[in-house]
Each structure stands twice: as C-alpha cells, then as structure tokens.
C-alpha positions as MATLAB code, in Angstrom:
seq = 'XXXXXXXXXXXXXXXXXXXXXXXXXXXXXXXXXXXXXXXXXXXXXXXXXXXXXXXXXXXXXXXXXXXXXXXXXXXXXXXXXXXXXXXXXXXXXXXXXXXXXXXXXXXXXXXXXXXXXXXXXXXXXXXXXXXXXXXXXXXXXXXXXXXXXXXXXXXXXXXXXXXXXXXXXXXXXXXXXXXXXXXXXXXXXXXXXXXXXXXXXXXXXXXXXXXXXXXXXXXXXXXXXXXXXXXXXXXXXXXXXXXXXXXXXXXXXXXXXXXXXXXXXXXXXXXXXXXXXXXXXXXXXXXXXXXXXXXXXXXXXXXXXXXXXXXXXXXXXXXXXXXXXXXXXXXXXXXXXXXXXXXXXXXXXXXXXXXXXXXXXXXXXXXXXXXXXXXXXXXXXXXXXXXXXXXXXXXXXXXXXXXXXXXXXXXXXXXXXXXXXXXXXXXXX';
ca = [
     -29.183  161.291  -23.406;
     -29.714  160.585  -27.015;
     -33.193  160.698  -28.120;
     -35.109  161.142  -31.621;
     -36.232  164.445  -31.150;
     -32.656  165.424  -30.064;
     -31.115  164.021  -33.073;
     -34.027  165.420  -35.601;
     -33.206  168.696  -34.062;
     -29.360  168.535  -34.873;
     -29.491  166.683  -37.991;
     -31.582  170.106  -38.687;
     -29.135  171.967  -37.483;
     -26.473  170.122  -39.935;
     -28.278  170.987  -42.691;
     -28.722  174.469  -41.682;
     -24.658  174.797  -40.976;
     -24.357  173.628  -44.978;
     -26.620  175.698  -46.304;
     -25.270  178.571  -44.090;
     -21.843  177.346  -45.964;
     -22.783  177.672  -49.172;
     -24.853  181.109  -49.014;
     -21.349  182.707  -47.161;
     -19.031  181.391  -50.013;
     -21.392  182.492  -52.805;
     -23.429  186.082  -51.137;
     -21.171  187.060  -48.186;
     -17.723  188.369  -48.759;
     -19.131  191.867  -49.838;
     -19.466  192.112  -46.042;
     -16.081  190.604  -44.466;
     -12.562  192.873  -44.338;
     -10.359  192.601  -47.369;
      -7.321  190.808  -45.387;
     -10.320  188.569  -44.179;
     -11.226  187.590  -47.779;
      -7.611  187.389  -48.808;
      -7.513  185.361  -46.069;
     -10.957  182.857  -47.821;
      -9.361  183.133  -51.103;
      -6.007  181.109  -49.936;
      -8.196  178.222  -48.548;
     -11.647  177.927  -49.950;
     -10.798  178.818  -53.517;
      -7.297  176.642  -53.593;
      -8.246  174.171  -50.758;
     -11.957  173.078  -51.284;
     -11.893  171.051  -47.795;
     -15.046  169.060  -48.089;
     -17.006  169.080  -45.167;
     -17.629  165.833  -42.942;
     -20.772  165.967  -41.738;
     -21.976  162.351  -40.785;
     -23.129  159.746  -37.819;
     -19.948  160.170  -36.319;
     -19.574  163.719  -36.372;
     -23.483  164.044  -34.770;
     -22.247  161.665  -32.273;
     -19.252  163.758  -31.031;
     -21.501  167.020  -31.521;
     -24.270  165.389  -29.147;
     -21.127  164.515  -26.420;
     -20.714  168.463  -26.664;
     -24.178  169.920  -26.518;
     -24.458  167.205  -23.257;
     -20.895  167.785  -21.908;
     -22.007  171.877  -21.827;
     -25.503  170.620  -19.809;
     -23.366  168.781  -17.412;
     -21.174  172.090  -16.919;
     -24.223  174.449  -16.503;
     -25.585  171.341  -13.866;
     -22.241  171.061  -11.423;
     -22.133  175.104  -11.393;
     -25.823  175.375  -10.852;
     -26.829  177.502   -7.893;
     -26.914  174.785   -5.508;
     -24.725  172.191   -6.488;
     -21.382  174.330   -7.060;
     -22.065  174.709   -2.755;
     -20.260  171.829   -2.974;
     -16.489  171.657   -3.857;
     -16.705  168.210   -5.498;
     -19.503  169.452   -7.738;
     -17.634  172.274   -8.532;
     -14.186  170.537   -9.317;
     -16.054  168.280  -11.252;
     -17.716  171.246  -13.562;
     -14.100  172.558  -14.448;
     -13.169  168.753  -15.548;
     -16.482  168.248  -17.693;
     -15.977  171.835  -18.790;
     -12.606  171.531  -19.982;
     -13.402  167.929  -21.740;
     -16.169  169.258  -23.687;
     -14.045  171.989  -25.512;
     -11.406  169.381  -26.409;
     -13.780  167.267  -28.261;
     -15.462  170.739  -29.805;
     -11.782  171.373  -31.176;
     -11.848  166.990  -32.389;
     -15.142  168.246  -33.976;
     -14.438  171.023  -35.543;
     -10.812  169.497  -36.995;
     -12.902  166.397  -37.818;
     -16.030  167.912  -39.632;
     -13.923  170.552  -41.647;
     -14.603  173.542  -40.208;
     -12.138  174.928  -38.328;
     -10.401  177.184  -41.323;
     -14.289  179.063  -40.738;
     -12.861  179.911  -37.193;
      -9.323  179.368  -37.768;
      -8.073  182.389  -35.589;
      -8.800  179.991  -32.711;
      -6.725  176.800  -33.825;
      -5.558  174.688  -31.456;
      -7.398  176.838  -28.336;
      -7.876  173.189  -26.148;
      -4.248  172.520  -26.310;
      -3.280  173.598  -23.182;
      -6.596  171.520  -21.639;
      -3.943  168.594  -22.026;
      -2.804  169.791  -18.915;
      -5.705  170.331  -17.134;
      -7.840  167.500  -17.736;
      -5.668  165.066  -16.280;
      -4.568  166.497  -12.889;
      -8.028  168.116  -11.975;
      -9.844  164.664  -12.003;
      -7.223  163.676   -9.736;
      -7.796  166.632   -7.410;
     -11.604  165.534   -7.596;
     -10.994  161.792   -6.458;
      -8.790  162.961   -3.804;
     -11.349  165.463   -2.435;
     -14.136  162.955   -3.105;
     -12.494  160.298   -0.718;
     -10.638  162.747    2.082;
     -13.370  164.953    2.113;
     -11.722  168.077    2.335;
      -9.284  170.144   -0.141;
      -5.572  171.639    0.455;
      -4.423  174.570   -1.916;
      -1.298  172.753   -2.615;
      -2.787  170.467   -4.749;
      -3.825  173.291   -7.001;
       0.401  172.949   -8.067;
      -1.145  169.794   -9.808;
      -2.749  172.730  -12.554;
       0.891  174.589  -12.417;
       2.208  173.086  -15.581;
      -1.288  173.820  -17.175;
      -0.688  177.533  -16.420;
       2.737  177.167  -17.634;
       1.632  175.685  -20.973;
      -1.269  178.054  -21.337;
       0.878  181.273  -21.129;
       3.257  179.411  -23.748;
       1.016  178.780  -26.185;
       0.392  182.494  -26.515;
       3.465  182.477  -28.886;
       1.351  180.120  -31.203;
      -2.060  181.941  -30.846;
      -0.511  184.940  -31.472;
       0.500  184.038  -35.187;
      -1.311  185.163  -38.081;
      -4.437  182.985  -39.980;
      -2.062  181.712  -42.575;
       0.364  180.288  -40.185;
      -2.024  178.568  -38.155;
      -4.231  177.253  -41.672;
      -0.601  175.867  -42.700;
      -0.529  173.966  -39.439;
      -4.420  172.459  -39.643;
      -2.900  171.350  -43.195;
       0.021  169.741  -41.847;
      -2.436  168.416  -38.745;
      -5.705  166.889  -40.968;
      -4.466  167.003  -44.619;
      -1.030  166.455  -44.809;
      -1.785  165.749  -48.521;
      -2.208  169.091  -49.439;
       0.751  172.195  -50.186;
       1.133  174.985  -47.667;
       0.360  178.455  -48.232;
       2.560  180.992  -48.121;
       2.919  181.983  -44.566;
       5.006  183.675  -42.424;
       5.687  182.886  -38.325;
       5.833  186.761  -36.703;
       8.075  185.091  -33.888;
       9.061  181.593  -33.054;
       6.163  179.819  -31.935;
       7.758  177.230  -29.945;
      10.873  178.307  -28.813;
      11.295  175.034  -25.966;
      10.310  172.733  -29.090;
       7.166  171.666  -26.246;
       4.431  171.845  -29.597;
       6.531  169.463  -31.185;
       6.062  166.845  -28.340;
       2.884  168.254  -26.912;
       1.620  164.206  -27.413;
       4.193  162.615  -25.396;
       3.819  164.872  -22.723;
       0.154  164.719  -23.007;
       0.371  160.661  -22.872;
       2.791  161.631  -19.757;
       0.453  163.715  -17.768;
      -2.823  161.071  -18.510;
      -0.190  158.099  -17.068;
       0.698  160.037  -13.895;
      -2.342  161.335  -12.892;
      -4.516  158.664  -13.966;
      -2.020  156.465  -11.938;
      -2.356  158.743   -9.102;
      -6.442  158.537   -9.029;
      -6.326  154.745   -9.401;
      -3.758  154.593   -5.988;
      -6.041  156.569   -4.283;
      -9.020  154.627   -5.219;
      -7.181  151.133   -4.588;
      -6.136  152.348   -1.345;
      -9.373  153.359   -0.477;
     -11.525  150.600   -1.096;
      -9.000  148.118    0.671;
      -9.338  150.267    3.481;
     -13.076  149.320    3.765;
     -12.069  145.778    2.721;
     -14.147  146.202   -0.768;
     -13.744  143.865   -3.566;
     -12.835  146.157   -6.914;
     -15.224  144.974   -9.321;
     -18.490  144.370   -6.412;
     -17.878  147.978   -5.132;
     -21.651  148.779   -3.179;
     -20.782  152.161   -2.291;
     -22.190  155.062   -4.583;
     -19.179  156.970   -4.642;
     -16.240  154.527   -4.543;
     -18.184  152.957   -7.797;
     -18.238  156.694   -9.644;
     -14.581  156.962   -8.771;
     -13.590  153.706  -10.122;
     -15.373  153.912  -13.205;
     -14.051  157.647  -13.761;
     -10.351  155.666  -13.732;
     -11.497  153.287  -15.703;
     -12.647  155.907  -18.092;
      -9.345  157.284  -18.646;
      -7.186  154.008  -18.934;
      -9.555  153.689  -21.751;
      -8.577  157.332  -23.191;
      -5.336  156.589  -22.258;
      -5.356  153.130  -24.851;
      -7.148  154.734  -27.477;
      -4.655  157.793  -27.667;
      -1.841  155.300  -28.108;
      -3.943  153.847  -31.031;
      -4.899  156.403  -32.191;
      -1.364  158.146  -32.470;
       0.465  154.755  -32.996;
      -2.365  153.903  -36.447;
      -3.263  157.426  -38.037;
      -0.537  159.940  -37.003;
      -0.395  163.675  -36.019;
      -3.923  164.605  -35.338;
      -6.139  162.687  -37.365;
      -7.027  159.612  -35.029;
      -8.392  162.485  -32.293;
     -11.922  161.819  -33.187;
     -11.801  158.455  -31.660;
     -10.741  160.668  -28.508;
     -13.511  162.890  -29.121;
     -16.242  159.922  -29.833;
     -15.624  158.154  -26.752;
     -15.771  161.064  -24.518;
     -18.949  161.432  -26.124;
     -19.663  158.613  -24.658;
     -18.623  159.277  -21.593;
     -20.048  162.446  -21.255;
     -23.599  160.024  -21.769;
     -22.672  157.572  -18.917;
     -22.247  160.678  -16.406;
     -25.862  161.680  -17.462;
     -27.174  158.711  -17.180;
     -25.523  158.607  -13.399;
     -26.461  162.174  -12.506;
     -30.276  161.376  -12.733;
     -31.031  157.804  -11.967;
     -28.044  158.740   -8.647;
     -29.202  162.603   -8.220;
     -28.788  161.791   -4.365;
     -25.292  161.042   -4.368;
     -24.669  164.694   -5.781;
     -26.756  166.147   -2.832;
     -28.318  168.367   -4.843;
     -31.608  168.433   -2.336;
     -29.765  167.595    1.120;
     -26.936  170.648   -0.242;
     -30.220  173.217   -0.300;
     -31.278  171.959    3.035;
     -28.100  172.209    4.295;
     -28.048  175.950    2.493;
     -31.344  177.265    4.169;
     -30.551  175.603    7.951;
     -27.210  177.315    8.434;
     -27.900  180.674    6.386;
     -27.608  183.231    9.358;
     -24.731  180.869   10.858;
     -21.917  183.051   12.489;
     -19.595  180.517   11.766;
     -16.336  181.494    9.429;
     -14.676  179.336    7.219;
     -11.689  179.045    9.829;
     -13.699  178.467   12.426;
     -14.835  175.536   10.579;
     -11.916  174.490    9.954;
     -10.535  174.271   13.752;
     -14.016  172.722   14.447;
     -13.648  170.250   11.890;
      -9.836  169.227   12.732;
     -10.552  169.163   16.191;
     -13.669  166.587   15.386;
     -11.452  164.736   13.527;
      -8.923  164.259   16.328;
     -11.502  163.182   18.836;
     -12.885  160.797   16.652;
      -9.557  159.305   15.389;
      -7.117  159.587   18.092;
      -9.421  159.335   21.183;
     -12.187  156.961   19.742;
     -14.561  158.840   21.194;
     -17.434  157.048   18.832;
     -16.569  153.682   21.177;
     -18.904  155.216   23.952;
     -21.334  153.650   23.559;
     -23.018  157.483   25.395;
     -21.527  159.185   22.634;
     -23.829  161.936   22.040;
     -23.340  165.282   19.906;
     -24.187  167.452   22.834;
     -21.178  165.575   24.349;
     -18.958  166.102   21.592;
     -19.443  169.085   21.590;
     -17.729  170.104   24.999;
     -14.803  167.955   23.999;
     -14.579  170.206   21.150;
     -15.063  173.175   23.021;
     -18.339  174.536   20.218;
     -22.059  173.742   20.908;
     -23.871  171.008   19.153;
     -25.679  173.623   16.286;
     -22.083  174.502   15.242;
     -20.818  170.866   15.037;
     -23.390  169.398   13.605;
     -22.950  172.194   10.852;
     -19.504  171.549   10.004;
     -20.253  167.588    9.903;
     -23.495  168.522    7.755;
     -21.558  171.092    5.612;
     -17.991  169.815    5.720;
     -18.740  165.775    5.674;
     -21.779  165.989    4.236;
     -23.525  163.764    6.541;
     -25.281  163.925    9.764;
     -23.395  163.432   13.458;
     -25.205  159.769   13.456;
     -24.430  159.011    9.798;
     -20.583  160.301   10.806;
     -20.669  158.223   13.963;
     -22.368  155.040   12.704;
     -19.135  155.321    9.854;
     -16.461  155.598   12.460;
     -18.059  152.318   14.400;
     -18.040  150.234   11.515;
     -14.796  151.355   10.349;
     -13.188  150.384   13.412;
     -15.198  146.586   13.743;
     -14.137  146.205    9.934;
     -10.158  146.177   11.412;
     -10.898  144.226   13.993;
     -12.567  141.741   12.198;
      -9.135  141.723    9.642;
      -7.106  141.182   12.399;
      -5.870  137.714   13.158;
      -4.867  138.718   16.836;
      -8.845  139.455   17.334;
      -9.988  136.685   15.550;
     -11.718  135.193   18.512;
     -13.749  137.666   19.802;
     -17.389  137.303   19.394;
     -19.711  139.820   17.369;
     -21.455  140.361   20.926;
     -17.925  141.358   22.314;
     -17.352  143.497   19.129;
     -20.759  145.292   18.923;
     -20.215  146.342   22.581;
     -16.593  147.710   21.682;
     -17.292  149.782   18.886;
     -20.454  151.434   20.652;
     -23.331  149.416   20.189;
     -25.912  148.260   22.799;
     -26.935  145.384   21.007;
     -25.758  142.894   18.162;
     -28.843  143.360   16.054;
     -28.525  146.832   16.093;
     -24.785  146.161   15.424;
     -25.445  143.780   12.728;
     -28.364  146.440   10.950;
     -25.199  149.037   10.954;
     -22.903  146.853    9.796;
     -25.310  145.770    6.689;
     -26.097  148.851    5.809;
     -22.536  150.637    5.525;
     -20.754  146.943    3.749;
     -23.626  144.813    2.439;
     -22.732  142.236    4.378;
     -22.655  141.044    7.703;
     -19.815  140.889   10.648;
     -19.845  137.484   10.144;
     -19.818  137.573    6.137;
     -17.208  140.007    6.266;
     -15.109  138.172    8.790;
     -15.001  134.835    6.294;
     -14.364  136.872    3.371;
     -11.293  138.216    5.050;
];
C-alpha cells in the first residue's frame, strides 16, 4: 500500500535512475561493445527521447514493486500448498510484467533495454484464461488438466514471437518508434527473417480484446451461476470468496473498457499506460484484501493442515478416489440428512478410516467434516425453501430433514452460512 516513506524511497530512486542516465551517456561507452555503441549512437545521439518520469509513472512503478510482493506472497512456502494460491501467483505474476513493459514504453526507457521489446506480449494470452482457471478452481474446488488447453494458445503465441525477439536492436528500436513516437524517422534496419509470417503481430490487439471477452465472459458465468445457486443477490454477496471472485470480474470488464478507449482515442500503443495505471490499482485493492482477509487465503489453517498430515501415507490418487467417493455419498445418497451422520460413519461408507477422510476434506475442501457437512445441510434446505412444491412445510419439518435435531440449532446454521434466516430467505425467494 502506498505510504510516504514508500514514495520518498522511489522518488529517490527516480532521481538516482536520471542521474545514472546522464553519467552512462557522458562517462560510460568506453566500457560497452562497439556494435553496442553503434547501436547508442542511432538513438540517443539522433533520437534524444526525453524521459517521463512523473506522478503517473511512480504510480504504475509502485503497482509493480507491489504486484512482485503479491507474487513472492501466493508462492510463499505455505501458501503455494494451496492450488488457488498458486494459480493466483502465475496471474499476479504475469500482470505485473505487462505493466513493467507499459512502464518502461511509458517513462522512455525501453531503447536502455531494448533487446527485450515487447517480452509481455505473449502474457496477452495468459492473463486472461488463467484467472478463469482460478475462479473455476476457487468455486469447484478441485482442478482438471484439461483446462490447462485454456494456456494452449499462450504457448502457441509465445513460441511465435521468437521470430520477433530474435531480430536485431535496430529492428525492434524501429518498432518502439512506430509504437510510442510515430513522429519520429526510422533507422536503418534490417528484419533477419520475417517476423510475423501469420500477420498475428499485426492484430495482436484484436485478438487480445478477443481472449479478455471470452474468458472474462467465462469467469462471470461461472460466478453468476454460482451465486444463484446459493440464492445470493450480486451486489450483497456475504461470502468471502464469492465477493473476491466477483470483484476480480469486475476488474477486468473494467480493463476490458479502458483497452477499447484506450485503442479507440490514442492508437497503437500509446494509451497502454492507462492499462498499466489501473492495474496499479488493482494490484493495491488485492493488498488491501490479502491482509485485512488473510483468513480467507488460509495461510495459518494451510500450515496446520501441513504439520497434522506430514507423515500421512496417503497418495495423491488415493485422495482422489477418497475424495470422489465423498462426493458421491454426499451428493447422490444424502448421506448429510442423517441426522447420525458422523465421520467415523462416513468413513465405512467410503471404505477409509476417519484420519484419512477428514484429511482429504481438510486438504482437498479446505474445511473440516462439520464445516463440509453443515454446507451440504444448508445447501439442500436453501432448494427446498425455492421450491414452490415445498412451500408449505414448516422450518421444524425442514430442520429435521436436512439433519438437524432442533430448529434453533437449524436456524444458527442457516445464519451463519446465508446471513439470513430460513424464514428471511424463504420471503426473499
């Protein structure tokens, strides 16, 4: 989060990358390689690109530094135990070196680095399908390989580009010209082999705006789907998660608008560090949410977890069968309707022992057998209470057929899991 000693420090730090500037142009080229300083000659002798250091630029620097504290916080020891935190690291990861690109086009200093021009290009690709693979893990709790095909055109794009990075310094200075200054003349430049031989480069920002539509369309579905399921009211969302997921949508119909601006009002590349300045900001509203919400990433319960079930003999398949067989017997059979049910029971329908199923619930679910069970009861009362054909049964009638002994007991669950009560719930519906 932005504080004075934060931006003290990096206005410092501006002053320092000036200075640094000015001593290299003046004392340093005695120690650079001639084709290097052939290279400096072209540009910073015929091209004096002034740099932009300002407000803006800090801000968009300050979404980086944070966006890289975020990545080193999801793949932390104990939070990358989790495949949500993890997924999530890749997608922070991969949006903070877009916006260091938007920086670095925006403030003037890429032709200092310009051998790696355009390197977040192919992040187009990736940015938009892996938050979808993160809200669909987030709500189904578990992950299928196939939806890594989701990255496939990423890979695709990423081995393409090769015929771009591959090109010498002059070609790719010609092309931050054409990009940030179209003003200015080319150098003389020649292109080893044809960069883009499918003529993707050329549209790289329709099919960017393409992939953000889909996928952000996708994650929205999923979301929508999901909180009508638990007969949740978009905008009044009381569940931790459901509210992250809906904001992260939110987040990127916003991207989505102000890349169509952007493109639509400035052109080529120069409106990207809009892009860049309101990831910035986004990359400050997941802060803010990772520590006042630290529990909802399970950083502490994950290390419990971690410790308890160290010298477990379980494998990963084993988990798995456990897991899918839990699943069945819960879904299928309704076994959370006894109102016996007991994990020492569920257990020998399972065919494990209760320390191996409450593991996978712990591990795989990432709650406890009650937490699970208490979920599955409410779930079911919240269809019954939707349903017309059951509209007359009483919340006595309805605590004792979803498991419950009692209607205050009933009525504490219900509270706690919807914010409301059956009988709230029932007139809202």
């Amino acid at each position: 989060m932005i504080d004075l000693h934060r931006v003290g420090v990096l206005l410092f730090f501006f002053d320092a990358l000036i200075d640094f500037d000015n001593q290299f142009t003046h004392y340093g080229y005695e120690n650079i390689s001639s084709e290097r300083l052939n290279f400096i000659a072209k540009y910073d002798f015929m091209y004096p690109i002034e740099l932009r250091l300002n407000i803006f630029s800090l801000l968009i620097l300050l979404g980086i530094c944070q966006g890289f504290f975020l990545t080193f916080f999801f793949f932390s020891k104990e939070n990358r135990k989790i495949l949500a935190n993890k997924l999530y690291g890749f997608f922070i990861a991969a949006l903070s070196l877009m916006i260091l690109e938007h920086w670095l086009n925006y403030t003037g200093y890429l032709p200092k680095v310009i051998e790696i021009d355009n390197f977040s290009e192919p992040l187009n690709f990736f940015i938009a399908p892996m938050a979808f693979i993160y809200v669909k893990v987030c709500i189904r709790s578990e992950f299928n390989r196939r939806d890594l095909w989701h990255l496939a055109f990423f890979a695709f794009y990423l081995i393409y580009s090769f015929g771009y990075f591959l090109q010498t310094n002059e070609f790719k200075f010609n092309s931050f010209l054409w990009v940030n200054h179209p003003e200015l003349p080319r150098i003389e430049a020649e292109e080893i082999f044809k960069s883009d031989i499918l003529g993707l480069r050329s549209i790289v920002n329709d099919l960017t705006l393409l992939s953000f539509l889909v996928y952000t369309g996708l994650s929205l579905r999923l979301v929508i789907k999901e909180i009508k399921k638990r007969n949740l009211q978009f905008w009044k969302l009381k569940d931790a998660q459901l509210s992250w997921l809906r904001n992260l949508v939110l987040h990127f119909s916003a991207i989505i608008v102000i890349f169509i601006f952007a493109k639509s009002f400035f052109g080529r590349d120069l409106g990207d560090h809009l892009i860049g300045a309101y990831t910035a900001i986004i990359m400050y509203h997941i802060s803010i949410q990772v520590f006042r919400e630290s529990q909802f990433f399970r950083k502490s319960a994950s290390s419990e977890i971690a410790g308890k079930y160290s010298k477990s003999s379980l494998s990963e398949e084993q988990k798995d069968e456990i897991l899918q067989k839990l699943k069945q017997v819960m879904n299928e059979e309704e076994y959370f309707a006894s109102n016996m049910a007991s994990l020492p029971e569920l257990s020998k329908k399972v065919s494990s022992v209760p320390h191996h199923v409450s593991q996978v619930i712990n591990e795989r679910l990432h709650k406890s057998f009650f937490e699970w069970l208490a979920e599955q009861r409410i779930e079911k009362s919240k269809s019954i209470l939707s349903n017309p054909e059951t509209a007359k049964i009483t919340i006595e009638e309805l605590a004792e057929v979803v498991g419950y002994n009692s209607k205050s007991s009933f009525n504490k669950a219900f509270k706690k899991q919807t914010g409301l009560t059956p009988s709230q719930f029932r007139n809202n519906t």
